[in-house]
C-alpha positions as CSV (number, residue, x, y, z in Angstrom):
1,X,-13.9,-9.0,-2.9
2,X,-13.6,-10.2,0.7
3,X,-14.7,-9.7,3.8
4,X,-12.6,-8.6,6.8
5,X,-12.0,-11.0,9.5
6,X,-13.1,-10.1,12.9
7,X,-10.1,-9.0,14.7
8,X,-9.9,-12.2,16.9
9,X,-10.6,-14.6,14.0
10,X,-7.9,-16.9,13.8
11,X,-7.2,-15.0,10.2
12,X,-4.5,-12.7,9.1
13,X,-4.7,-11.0,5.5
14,X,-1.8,-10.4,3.8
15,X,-1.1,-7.8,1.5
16,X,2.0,-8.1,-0.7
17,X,3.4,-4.3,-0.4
18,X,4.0,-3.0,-4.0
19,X,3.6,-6.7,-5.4
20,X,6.6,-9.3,-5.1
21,X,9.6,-6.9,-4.6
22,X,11.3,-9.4,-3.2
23,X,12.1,-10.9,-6.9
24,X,10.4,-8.1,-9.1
25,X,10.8,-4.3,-9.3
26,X,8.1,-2.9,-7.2
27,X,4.8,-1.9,-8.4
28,X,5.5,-3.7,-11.9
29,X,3.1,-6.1,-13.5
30,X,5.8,-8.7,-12.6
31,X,5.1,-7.9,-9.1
32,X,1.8,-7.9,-9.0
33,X,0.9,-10.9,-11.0
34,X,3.4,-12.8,-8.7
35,X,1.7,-12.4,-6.0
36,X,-1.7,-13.4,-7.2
37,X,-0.3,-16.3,-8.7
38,X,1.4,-17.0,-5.2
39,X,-2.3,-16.4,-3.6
40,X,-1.6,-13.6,-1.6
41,X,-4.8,-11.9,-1.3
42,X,-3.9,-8.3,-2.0
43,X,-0.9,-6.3,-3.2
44,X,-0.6,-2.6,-2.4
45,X,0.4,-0.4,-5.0
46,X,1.7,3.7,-4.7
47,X,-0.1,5.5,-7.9
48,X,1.1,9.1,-8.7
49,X,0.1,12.1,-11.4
50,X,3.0,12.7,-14.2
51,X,3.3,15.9,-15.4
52,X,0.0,15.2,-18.3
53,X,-1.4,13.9,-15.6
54,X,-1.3,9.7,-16.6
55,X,-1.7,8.0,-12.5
56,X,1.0,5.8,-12.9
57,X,2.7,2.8,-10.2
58,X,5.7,4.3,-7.9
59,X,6.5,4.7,-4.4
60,X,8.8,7.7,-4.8
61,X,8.2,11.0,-6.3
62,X,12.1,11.1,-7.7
63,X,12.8,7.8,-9.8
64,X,16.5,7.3,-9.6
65,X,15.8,4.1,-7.4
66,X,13.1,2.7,-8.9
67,X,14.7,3.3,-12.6
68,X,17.0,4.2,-15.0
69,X,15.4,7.4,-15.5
70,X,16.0,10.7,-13.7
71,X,14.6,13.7,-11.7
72,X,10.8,14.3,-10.5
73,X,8.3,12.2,-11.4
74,X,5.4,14.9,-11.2
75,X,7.4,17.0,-13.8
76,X,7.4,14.1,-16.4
77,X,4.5,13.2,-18.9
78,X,4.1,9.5,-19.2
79,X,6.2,9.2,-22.7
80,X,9.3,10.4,-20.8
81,X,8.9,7.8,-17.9
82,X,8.6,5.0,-21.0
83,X,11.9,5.5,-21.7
84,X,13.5,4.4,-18.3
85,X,13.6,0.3,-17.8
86,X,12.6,-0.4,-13.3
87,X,15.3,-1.9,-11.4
88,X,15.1,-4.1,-8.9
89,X,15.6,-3.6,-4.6
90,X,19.1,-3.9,-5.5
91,X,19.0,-1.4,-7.9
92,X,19.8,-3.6,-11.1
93,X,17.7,-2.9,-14.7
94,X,15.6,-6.0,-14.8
95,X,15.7,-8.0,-17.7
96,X,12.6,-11.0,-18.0
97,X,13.8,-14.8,-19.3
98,X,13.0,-13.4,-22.5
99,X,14.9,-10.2,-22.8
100,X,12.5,-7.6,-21.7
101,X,12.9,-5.0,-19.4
102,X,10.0,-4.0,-16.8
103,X,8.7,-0.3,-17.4
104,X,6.3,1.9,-15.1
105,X,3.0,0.8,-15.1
106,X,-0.1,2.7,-15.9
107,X,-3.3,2.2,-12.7
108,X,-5.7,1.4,-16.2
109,X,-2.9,-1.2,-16.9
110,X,-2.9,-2.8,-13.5
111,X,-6.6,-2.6,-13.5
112,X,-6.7,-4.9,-16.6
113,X,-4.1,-7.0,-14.8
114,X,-6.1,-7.3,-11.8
115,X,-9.0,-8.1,-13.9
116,X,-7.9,-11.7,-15.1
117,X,-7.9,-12.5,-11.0
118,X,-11.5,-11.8,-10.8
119,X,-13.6,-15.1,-11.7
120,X,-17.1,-15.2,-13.0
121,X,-17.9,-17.0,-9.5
122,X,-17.3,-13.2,-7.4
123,X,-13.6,-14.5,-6.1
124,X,-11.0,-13.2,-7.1
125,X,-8.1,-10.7,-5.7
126,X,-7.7,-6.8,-4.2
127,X,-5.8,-4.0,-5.0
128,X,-5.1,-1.2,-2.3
129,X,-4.3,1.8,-4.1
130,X,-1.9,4.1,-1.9
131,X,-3.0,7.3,-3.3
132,X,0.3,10.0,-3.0
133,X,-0.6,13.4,-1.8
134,X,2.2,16.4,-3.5
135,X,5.4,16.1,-1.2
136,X,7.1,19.7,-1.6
137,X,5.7,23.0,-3.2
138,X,6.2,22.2,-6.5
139,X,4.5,19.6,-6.9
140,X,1.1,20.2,-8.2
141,X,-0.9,17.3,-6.6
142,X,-3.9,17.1,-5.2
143,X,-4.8,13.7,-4.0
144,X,-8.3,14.0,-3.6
145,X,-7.6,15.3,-7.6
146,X,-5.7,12.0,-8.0
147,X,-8.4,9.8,-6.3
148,X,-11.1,11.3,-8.5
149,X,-8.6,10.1,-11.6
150,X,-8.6,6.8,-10.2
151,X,-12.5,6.0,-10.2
152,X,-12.8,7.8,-13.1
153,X,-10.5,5.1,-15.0
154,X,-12.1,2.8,-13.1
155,X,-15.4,3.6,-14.1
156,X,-14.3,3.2,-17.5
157,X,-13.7,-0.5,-17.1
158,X,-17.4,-0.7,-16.6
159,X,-17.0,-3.9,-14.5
160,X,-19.0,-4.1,-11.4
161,X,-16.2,-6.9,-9.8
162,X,-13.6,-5.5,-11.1
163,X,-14.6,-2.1,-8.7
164,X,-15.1,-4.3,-5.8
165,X,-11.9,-5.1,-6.1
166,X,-10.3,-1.9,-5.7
167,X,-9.7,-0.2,-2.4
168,X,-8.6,2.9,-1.9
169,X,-5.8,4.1,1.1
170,X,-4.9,8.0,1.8
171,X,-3.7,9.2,4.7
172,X,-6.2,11.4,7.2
173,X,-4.7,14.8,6.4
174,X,-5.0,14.2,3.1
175,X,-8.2,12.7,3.4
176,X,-9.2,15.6,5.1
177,X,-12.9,14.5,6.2
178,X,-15.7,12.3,5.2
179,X,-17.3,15.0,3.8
180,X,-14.5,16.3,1.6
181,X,-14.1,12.8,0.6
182,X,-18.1,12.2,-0.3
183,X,-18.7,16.0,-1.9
184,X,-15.2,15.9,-4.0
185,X,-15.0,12.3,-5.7
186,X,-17.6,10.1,-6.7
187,X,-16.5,7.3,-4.2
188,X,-19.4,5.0,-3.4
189,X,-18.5,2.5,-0.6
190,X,-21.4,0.0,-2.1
191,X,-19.6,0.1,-5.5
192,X,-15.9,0.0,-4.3
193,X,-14.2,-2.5,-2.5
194,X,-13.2,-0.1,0.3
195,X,-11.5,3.2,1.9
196,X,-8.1,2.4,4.0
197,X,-7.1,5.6,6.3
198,X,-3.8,6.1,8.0
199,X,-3.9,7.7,11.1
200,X,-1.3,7.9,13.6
201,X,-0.5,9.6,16.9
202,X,2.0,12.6,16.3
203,X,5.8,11.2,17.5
204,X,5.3,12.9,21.3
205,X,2.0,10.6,21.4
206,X,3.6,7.6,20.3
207,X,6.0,7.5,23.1
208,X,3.3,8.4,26.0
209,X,2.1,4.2,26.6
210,X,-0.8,6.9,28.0
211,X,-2.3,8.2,25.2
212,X,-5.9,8.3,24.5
213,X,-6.9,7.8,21.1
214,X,-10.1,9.8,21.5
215,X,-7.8,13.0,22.1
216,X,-7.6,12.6,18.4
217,X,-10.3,14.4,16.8
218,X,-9.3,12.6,13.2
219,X,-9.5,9.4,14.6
220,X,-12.7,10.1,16.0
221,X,-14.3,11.7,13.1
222,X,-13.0,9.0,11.2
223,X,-14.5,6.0,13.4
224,X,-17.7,7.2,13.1
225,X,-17.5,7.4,9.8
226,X,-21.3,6.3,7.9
227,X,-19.6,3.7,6.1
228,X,-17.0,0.9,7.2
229,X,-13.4,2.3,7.5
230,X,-10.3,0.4,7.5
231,X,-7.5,2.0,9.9
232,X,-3.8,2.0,9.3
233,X,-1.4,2.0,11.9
234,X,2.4,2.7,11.2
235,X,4.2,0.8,14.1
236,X,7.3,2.0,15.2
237,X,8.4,-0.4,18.0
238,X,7.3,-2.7,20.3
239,X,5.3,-1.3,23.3
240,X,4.6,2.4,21.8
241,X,1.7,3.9,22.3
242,X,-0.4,2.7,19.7
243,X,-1.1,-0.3,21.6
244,X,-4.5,2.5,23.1
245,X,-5.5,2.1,19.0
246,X,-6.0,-1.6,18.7
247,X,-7.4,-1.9,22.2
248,X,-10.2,0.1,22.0
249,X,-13.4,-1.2,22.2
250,X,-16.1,1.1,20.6
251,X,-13.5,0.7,17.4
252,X,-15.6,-1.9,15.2
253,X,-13.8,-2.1,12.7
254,X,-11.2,-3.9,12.3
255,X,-7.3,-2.2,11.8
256,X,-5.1,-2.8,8.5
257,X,-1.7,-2.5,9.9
258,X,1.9,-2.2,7.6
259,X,5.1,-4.1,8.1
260,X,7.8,-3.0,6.0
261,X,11.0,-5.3,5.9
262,X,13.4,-5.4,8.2
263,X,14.9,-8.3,7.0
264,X,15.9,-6.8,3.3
265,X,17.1,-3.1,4.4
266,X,18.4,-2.4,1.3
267,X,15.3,-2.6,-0.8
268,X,13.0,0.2,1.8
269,X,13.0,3.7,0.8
270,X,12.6,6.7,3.2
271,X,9.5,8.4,3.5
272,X,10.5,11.3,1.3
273,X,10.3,8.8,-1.6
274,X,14.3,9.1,-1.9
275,X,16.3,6.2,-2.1
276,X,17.9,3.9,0.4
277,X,20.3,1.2,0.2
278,X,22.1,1.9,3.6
279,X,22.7,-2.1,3.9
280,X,23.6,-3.4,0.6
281,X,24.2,-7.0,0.7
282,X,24.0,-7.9,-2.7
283,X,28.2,-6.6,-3.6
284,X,26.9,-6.7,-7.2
285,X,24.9,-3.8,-7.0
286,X,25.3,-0.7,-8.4
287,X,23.1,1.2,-6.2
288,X,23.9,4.3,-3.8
289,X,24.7,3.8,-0.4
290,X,24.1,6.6,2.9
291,X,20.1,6.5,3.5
292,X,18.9,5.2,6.7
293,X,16.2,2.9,6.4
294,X,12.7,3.8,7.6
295,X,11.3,0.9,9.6
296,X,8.2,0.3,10.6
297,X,8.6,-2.0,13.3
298,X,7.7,-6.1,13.4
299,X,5.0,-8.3,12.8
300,X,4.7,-9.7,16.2
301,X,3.2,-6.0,17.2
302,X,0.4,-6.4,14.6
303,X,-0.2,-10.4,15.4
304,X,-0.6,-9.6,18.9
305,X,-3.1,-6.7,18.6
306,X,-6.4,-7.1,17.1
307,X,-5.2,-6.7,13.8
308,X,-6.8,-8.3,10.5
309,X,-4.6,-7.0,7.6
310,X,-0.8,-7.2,7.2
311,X,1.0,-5.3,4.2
312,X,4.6,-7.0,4.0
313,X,7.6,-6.7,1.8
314,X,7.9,-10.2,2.7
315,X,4.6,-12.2,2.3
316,X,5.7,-15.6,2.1
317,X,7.7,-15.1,5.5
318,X,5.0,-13.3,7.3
319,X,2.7,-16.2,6.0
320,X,4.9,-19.3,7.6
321,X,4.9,-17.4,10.8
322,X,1.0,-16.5,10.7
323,X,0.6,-20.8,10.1
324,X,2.7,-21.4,12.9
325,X,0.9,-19.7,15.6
326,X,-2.6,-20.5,14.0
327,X,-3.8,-17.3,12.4
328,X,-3.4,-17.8,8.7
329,X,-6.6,-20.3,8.4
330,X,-7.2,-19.1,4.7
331,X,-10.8,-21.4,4.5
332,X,-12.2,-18.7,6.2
333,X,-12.1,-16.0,3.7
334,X,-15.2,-15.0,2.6
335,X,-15.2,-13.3,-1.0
């Protein structure tokens, strides 16, 4: 629905990460319709396979967290998760100004949300669709499987904008290639908004301010992709070595970096979906305590490198500090 800014634009885009947590329970139609309403440009959702195979919004695989509910996600059909009411980062059940509760969302629901933001006119808003690969052996899914799901429901919406507004994120091993991608899901890059893959230098790399991207034979395969890619780069801290990523010149397009709050610890759960309220400061909450937080380092990293696309917990924040130093100059979106 947009076009990427050139790297040196004076244009950041932000992308809301699982909607307005800040207020909302993630990934809920509260969540995302505040952020569109606040103008962000995209939100990033996390969709998932139940157990009957509905793709449903949630970051983690076990749902404690996020709800009321209980246990594994993938070994749930969708009528079970209808029961739980979300909570919000501090782990309370939500509960609207008139008395309802927020309940896990469906992908063909947030498509239909998602379709009130797209004007007759071509603008409108995105959607990045995190697509979750299986995270132990007993869980049955196959992302590729669950991306195929995905434009299959979105196929059934019949609506042209509505697909251009949809991109689509998975990380390079499960990605596998371009060609698994191409031969194993109908994805058409003229028809969809886009393809986001993450790719990072293993943890040795990272540390070794020496490494050469092009000893990644992912990332190269990737960059010379036939179609335009979008690159993700989880930062860890300031000076690591993915500074070789953003600086490389025969990379034309454009990175999509991720910023996960360091300023609201108690809402970020660890990458094995569990939960994480290490640093609780609301003393109302009823949440558990004893997970350390996963961060993803600051926003000064991806502002300084040649990065066009910021996912935040925090928009609004992220968005006074992008206007301060001159790189949130919104007039030059082109949709």
């Amino acid at each position: 629905m947009f076009k990427l800014p050139e790297p040196d634009d004076d244009l950041v885009i932000l992308s809301a990460h699982r909607g307005s947590w800040e207020i909302y329970p993630e990934n809920s139609a509260y969540a995302l319709q505040d952020a569109w309403n606040s103008q962000i440009e995209s939100v990033e959702v996390d969709a998932r396979f139940t157990a009957d195979k509905e793709v449903v919004l949630s970051h983690d695989y076990r749902i404690e967290r996020e709800s009321t509910g209980s246990g594994l996600l993938y070994n749930q059909d969708f009528s079970q998760l209808r029961q739980a009411d979300l909570r919000d980062r501090h782990g309370r059940v939500f509960t609207d100004p008139h008395g309802r509760k927020a309940k896990f969302l469906t992908f063909s629901a947030a498509l239909d949300l998602l379709a009130q933001y797209v004007s007759d006119d071509g603008r409108g808003y995105v959607m990045i669709v995190d697509v979750k690969a299986a995270v132990d052996d007993q869980d049955p899914t196959d992302p590729i499987e669950l991306m195929q799901h995905c434009l299959d429901i979105l196929a059934t919406k019949a609506n042209a904008k509505l697909s251009k507004a949809v991109v689509f994120k998975l990380k390079a091993k499960d990605a596998v290639d371009v060609g698994t991608i191409l031969n194993r899901t109908t994805y058409d890059p003229g028809l969809i908004g886009g393809l986001i893959i993450v790719e990072n230098p293993d943890d040795q790399n990272v540390k070794d301010s020496s490494y050469d991207p092009h000893e990644d034979s992912i990332y190269d395969q990737w960059n010379v992709a036939p179609f335009s890619i979008q690159f993700e780069m989880n930062q860890f801290y300031k000076g690591d070595g993915l500074h070789a990523y953003f600086d490389y010149i025969d990379q034309k397009q454009g990175f999509a970096t991720y910023h996960e709050s360091n300023y609201y610890p108690e809402g970020v759960a660890n990458s094995a979906g569990k939960c994480c309220f290490e640093h609780n400061t609301d003393p109302k909450s009823t949440a558990q305590r004893g997970i350390v937080p996963d961060y993803r380092g600051d926003p000064e990293m991806a502002i300084v490198n040649r990065t066009n696309l910021i996912t935040t917990d925090l928009p609004d924040v992220i968005g006074d500090m992008l206007r301060q130093i001159g790189r949130r100059n919104t007039t030059k979106l082109s949709r």
